[in-house]
C-alpha positions as CSV (number, residue, x, y, z in Angstrom):
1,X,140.1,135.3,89.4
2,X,138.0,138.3,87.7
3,X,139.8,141.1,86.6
4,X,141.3,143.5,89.2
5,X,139.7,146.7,89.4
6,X,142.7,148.8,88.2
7,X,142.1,146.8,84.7
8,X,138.6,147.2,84.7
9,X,139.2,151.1,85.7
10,X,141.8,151.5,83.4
11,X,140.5,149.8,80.6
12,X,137.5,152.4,81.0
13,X,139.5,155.6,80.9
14,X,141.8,154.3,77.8
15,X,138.5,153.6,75.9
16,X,137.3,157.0,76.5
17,X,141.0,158.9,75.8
18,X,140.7,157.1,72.7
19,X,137.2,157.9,71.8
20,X,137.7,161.0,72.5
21,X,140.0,161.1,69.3
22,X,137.8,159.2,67.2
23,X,139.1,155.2,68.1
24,X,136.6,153.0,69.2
25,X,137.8,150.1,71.4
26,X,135.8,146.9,72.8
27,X,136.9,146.2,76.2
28,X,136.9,142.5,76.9
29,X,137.6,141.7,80.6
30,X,139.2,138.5,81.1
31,X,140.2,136.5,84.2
32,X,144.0,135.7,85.1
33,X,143.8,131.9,83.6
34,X,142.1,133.4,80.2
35,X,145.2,136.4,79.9
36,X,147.7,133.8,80.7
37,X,146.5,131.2,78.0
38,X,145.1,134.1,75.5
39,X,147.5,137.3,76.3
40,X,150.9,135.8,77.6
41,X,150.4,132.1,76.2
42,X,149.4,132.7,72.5
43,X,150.3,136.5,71.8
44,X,146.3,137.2,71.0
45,X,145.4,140.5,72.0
46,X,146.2,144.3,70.4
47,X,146.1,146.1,73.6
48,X,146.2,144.7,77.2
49,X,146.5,146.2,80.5
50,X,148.5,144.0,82.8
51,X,150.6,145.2,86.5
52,X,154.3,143.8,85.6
53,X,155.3,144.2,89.3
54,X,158.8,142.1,88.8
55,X,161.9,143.8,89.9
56,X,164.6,144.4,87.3
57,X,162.2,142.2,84.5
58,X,163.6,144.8,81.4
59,X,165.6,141.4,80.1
60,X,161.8,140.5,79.1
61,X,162.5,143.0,76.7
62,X,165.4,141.0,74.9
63,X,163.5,137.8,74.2
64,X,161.4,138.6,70.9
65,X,159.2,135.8,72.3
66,X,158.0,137.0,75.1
67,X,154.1,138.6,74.6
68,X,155.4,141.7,73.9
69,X,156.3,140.7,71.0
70,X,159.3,143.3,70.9
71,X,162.2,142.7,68.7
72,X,165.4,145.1,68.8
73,X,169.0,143.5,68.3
74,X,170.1,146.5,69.5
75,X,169.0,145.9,72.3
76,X,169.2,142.4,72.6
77,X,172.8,143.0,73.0
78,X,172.4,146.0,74.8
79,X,170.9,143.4,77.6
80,X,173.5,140.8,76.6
81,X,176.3,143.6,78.1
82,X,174.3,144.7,80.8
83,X,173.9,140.8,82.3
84,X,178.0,140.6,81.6
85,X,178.6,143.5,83.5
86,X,179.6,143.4,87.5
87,X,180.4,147.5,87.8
88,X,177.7,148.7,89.7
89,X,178.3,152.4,87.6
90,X,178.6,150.7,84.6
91,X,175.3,149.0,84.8
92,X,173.5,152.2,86.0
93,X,174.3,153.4,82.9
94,X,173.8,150.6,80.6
95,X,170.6,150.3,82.3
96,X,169.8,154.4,81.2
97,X,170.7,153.6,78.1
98,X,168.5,150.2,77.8
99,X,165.3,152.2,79.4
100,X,165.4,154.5,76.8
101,X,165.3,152.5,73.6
102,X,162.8,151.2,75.2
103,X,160.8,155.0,76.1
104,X,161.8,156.1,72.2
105,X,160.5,152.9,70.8
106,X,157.1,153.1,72.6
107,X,156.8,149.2,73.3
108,X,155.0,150.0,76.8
109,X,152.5,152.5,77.9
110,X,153.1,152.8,81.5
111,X,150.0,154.0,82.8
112,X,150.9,154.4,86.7
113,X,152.6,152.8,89.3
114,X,150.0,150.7,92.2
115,X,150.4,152.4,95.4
116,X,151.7,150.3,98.2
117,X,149.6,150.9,101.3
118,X,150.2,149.6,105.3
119,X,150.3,150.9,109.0
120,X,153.2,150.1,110.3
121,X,154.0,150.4,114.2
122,X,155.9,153.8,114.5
123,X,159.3,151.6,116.4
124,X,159.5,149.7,112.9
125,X,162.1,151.6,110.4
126,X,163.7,150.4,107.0
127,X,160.1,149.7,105.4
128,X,159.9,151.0,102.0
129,X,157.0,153.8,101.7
130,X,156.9,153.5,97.8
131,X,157.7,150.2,96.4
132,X,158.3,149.2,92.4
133,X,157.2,145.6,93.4
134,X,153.9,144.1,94.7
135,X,155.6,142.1,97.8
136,X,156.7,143.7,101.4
137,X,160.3,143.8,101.4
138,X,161.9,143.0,104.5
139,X,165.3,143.1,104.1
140,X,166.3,146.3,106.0
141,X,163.4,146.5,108.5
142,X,164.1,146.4,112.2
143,X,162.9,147.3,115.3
144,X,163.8,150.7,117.4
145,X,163.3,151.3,120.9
């Protein structure tokens, strides 16, 4: 699969923010096998541009092995408390806390959310109209007469 246009697109604009304060980047556009094996696989890359469209995927964050390559025993356990914890307040707030180590230590630039775009049949209700993930959630839709 060649890379998706919001790559290719954003890839563009980074190069020229950056240029535009005297870094000079070389874009290489990969497909989805190469950034798995390359990227994901064998951590060889200094900046990539990737949709993370998993819901709830910050315990990615805690494994120093994953491709980010982030390491934070604070947080580590931080993640190890949140997982333990059953509270639904209690985890909305360990969850604050969690997404801002992660904002103050700058291991992600997000760039922007993908939009999530459908016609739906007016009688249909419960479908979400912004979405953090890439798949239609169907949970709550249903059908009104």
């Amino acid at each position: 699969m060649p890379p998706v246009a919001y790559a290719r697109t954003g890839g563009q604009i980074i190069a020229s923010q950056f240029a535009a304060i005297g870094i000079k980047l070389e874009l290489i556009n990969v497909e989805w096998a190469q950034w798995l094996e390359d990227v994901y696989a064998n951590h060889d890359f200094d900046l990539t541009i990737v949709s993370h469209v998993e819901p709830f995927d910050i315990g990615n964050y805690a494994n120093p092995d994953y491709y980010f390559g982030y390491d934070n025993p604070k947080f580590q356990a931080l993640m190890e408390t949140l997982n333990g914890t059953t509270d639904d307040a209690k985890r909305k707030v360990l969850a604050i806390e969690a997404q801002t180590i992660l904002a103050q230590d700058a291991v992600n630039g997000y760039l922007f959310e993908l939009p999530q775009i459908g016609v739906w049949n007016a009688k249909i209700e419960g479908q979400w109209q912004n979405a953090p993930i890439e798949g239609v959630v169907l949970k709550d839709v249903h059908w009104v007469d």
